[in-house]
N, C-alpha and C positions, 0 to 999 in steps of 0.2 A: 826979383822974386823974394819973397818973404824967407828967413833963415832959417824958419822953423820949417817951413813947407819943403824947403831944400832939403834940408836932414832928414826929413821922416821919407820923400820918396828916394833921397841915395840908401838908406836902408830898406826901406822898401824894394826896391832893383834889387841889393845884394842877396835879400834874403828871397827874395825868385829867382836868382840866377843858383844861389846855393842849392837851392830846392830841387831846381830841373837837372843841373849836370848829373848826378849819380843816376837817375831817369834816363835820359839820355843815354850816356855811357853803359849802362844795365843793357840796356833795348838794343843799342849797334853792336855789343859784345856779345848779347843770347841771341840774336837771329841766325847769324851764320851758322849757331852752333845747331838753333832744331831746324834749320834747314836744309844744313848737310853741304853748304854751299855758300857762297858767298853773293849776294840780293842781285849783284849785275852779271854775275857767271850764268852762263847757261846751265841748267839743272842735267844733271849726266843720269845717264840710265843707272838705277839700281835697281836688284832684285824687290827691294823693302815695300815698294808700293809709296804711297801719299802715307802722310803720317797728322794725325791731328796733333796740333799746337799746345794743350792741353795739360 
């Protein structure tokens, strides 16, 4: 493989992987919270009703 082609996609990857993790991490960190729950728990009865995402 060409050295130039190597360097531009190993930059390339890092700066898509830098890009996604705080994505990531944002999303698996606020679901549980407007959920009230955690995505594989079963949802427990509350008073509050459904609650839009929003």
């Amino acid at each position: 493989m060409n050295t130039d082609l190597h360097f531009f996609l190993s930059r390339l990857a890092g700066v898509i992987a830098l890009t996604l993790v705080p994505v990531v991490l944002t999303a698996f960190i606020s679901m549980p919270l407007n959920l009230n729950h955690h995505p594989g728990e079963a949802a427990t009865a509350s008073g509050r009703g459904l609650l839009h995402m929003t």
